[in-house]
N, C-alpha and C positions, 0 to 999 in steps of 0.2 A: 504493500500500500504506500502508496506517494503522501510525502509530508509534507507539499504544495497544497497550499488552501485551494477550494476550486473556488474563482471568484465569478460572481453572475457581472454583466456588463452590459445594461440597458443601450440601444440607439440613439433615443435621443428622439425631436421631433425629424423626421427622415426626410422632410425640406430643407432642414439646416445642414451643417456643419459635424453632427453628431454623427452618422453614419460614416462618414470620412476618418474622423478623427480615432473612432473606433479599431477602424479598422488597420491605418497607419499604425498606430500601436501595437496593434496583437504583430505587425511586421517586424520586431523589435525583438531580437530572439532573446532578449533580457527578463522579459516579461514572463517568455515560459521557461526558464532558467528558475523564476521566485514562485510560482503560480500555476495553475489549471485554469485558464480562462474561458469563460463561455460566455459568447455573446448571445443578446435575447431580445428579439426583434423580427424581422422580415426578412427572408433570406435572401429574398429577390433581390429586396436592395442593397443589401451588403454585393451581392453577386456587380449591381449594374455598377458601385462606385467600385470596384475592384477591374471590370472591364475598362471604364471611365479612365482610370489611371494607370491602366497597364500591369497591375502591381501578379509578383511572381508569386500568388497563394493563391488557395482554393479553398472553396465552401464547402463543409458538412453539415448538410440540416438533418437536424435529429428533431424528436419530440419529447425525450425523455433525458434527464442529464446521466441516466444509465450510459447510452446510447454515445456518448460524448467521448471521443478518442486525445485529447489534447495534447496534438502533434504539431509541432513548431510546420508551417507552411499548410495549414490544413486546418482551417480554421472553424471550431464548430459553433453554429447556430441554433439556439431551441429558437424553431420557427415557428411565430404566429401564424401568419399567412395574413398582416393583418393589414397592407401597405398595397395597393390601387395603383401598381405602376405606372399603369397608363395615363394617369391622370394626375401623377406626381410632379408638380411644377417646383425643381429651388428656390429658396427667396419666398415663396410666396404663402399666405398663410390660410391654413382648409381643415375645416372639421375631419377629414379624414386623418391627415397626416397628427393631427391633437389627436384622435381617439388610436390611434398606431400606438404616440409616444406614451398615454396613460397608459394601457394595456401592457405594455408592455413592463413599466414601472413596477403595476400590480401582481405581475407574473414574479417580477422576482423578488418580488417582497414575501410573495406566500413560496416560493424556492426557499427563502432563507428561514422563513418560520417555522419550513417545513426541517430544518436541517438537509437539504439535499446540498447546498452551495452553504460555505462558510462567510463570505461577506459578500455587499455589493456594491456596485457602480454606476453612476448615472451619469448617461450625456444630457446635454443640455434640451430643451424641452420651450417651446410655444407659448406662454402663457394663452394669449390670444388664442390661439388653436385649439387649445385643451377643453378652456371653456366654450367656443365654439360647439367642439362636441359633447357639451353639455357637462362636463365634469369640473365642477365650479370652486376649486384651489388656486391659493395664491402662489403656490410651488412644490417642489417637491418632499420639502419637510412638512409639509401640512396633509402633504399625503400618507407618507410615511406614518406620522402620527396618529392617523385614522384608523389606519390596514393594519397597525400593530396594538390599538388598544395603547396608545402610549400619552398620557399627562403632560409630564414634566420633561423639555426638551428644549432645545436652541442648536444655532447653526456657530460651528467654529470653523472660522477659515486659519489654512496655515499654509507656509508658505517660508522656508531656511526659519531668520530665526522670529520671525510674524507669525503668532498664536493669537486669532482674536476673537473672542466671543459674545456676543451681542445680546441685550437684554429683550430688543424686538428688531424686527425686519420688515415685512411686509406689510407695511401698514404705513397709516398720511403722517409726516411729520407733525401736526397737531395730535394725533393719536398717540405718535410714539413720546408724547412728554406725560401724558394724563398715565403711560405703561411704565412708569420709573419710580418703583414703587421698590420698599427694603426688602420685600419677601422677597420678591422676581431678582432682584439684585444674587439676595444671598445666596439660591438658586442657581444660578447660573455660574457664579465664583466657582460652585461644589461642581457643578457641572464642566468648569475649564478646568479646574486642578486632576481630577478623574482624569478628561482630556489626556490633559500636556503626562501624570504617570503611563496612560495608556501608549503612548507614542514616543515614551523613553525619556521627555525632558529632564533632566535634573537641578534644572533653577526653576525651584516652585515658587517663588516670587511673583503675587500676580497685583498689576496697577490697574485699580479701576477709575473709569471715564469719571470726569464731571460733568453735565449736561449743558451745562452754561456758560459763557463766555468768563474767563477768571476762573472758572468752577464756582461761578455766584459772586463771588468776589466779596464773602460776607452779608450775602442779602440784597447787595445794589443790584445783580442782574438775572432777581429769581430765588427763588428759594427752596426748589427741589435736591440742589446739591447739601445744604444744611437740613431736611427737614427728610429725607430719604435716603439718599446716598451715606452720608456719614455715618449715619446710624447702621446702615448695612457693613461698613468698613470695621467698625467698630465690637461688631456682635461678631465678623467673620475673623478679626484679631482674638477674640474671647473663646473660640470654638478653635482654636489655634492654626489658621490660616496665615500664610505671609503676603498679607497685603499692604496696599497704597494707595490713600485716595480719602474725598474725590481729587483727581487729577486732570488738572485743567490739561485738555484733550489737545489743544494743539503744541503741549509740548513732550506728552506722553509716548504721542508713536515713535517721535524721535528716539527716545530712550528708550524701546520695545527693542526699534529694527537692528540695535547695536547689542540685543542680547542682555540688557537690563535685568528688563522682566521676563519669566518665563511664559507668561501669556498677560494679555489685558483682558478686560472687560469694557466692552463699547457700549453705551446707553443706545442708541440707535443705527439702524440700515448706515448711510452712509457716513458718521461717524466713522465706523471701522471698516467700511467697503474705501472709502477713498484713499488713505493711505495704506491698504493693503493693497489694492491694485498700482498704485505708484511706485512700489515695491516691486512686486511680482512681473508688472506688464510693460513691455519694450514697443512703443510706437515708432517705424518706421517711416519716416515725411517724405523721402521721396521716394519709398515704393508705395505707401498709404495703406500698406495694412501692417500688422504685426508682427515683428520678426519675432518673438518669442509672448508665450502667454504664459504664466506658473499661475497655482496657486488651486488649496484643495478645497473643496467645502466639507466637513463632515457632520453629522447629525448628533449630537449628544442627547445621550438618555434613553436611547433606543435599545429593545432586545433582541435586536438584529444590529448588524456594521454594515453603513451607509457612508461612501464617500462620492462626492462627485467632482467634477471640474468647477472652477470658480469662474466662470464665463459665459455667457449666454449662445443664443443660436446659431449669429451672425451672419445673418440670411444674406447680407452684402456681399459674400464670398462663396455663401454656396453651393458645392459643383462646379466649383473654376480651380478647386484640389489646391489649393493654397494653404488650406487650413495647419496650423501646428497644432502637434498633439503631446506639446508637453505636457499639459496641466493633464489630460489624459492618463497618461503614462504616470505621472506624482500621484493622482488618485488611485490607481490599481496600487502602487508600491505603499502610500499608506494604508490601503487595504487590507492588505498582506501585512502588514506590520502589525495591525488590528489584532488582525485574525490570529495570526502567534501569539501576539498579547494575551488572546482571550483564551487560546488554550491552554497557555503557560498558568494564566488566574487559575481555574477550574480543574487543572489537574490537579 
């Protein structure tokens, strides 16, 4: 028996970039050096971007992960059958290609509930689309959380030495101040320290956000950083956590990305989306698209291992096979890292 985790690898919404990126990866003979990969999606489409680009592998559609040979050049698919080739436009956004990228989500969400696949992975996904086909999430942790009966959860991007975890995400910037409350705080702390042991860090040092300019500045600009935040810092100092804060957030990530802190805590979506991507992501001006993307998303508090890429569809690109599949690739190997983790816990 092989001590490669099998890891499930969703497509993605199959208009974007996801399908691509997928697949460039599993060409990475690194990937089944650490791993048993199985991708899970439509076969067809894996088949046409592999013609599309010439690339020197081949498809196995199976339907069972029995069924799954995971052979470096031979790439297996559990196939939905659930992608309308004919009528798959790149770029553009269709109830079908949403209901392809749920379904397909769903599949290996109950793969991994089921224990057949040790962790999993998600490409990037439509929101537009999704809900189009009627499945009305704000992304893919909100789905996760459904299909697993899961509470208590938040999204941690990581990325070298960028560990960030966020108290809310997907929601209106007026919503995400009224959501910065000391439970949800303390919550999430517990949730990034688990994190950052789970994936090896050993500076458990965590700085969390302040919400407001100064972090309040004593009251003149707000008073959820005194009247939430600190008292969350406070209670997680007394439960013997290594924290910091509130921390006035724009000079926090600075001290993150040099390995200060072993993770932070962001009060909101782009709080910790924006310099985590300024970290991670290489914009190219006069080629105008992306010479490199990093950077992982993974789902904390779940009783399944969910990693994904930290990047979106980027319908701008494709099917013009441009795409990088580094953040790709960083997701599967956090995966795998997970996945050891959680056997090394449990044995």
């Amino acid at each position: 028996m092989s001590n490669r985790p099998v890891i499930g690898i969703t497509m993605g919404d199959p208009a974007s970039i996801g399908p691509e990126i997928a697949i460039k990866a599993l060409t990475d003979k690194h990937i089944y050096d650490i791993c048993q990969p199985l991708l899970v999606g439509d076969a067809a489409t894996f088949e046409h971007i592999i013609q599309k680009l010439n690339l020197d592998v081949t498809i196995n559609p199976i339907q069972s992960v029995q069924e799954a040979r995971f052979e470096y050049g031979n790439i297996d698919v559990y196939d939905l059958k659930n992608v309308d080739l004919e009528n798959l436009e790149f770029g553009v956004v269709s109830a079908m290609a949403g209901n392809a990228a749920f379904t397909s989500v769903t599949k290996v969400i109950e793969l991994a509930m089921k224990g057949e696949i040790d962790a999993t992975v998600t490409g990037p996904l439509n929101k537009k689309s999704m809900n189009e086909a009627g499945h009305h999430y704000a992304g893919h942790t909100e789905i996760y959380a459904e299909y697993t009966g899961t509470k208590k959860y938040a999204m941690l991007l990581v990325e070298d030495n960028m560990k960030v975890i966020h108290v809310s995400t997907h929601v209106s910037l007026r919503q995400a101040c009224d959501l910065v409350k000391k439970e949800r705080i303390l919550e999430v702390t517990e949730l990034l320290y688990n994190g950052m042991k789970s994936l090896g860090e050993t500076n458990l040092k965590i700085g969390i956000a302040g919400l407001n300019p100064h972090a309040g500045d004593s009251g003149l600009f707000g008073t959820e950083d005194d009247m939430e935040i600190l008292p969350a810092v406070q209670e997680a100092l007394a439960l013997g956590y290594d924290v910091e804060g509130p921390v006035p957030a724009d000079t926090m990530f600075s001290k993150a990305a040099t390995g200060y802190y072993g993770g932070v805590v962001a009060m909101y979506h782009d709080q910790g989306h924006i310099p985590f991507k300024l970290s991670g992501f290489k914009w190219n001006p006069e080629k105008k698209q992306m010479d490199s993307v990093k950077g992982v998303n993974i789902t904390m508090g779940l009783p399944i291992i969910r990693t994904s890429v930290d990047h979106g569809t980027a319908f701008e690109i494709a099917g013009k096979g441009i795409a990088s599949a580094d953040a790709m690739v960083l997701a599967i190997e956090s995966a795998v890292q997970l996945a050891h983790h959680k056997t090394t816990a449990t044995a």
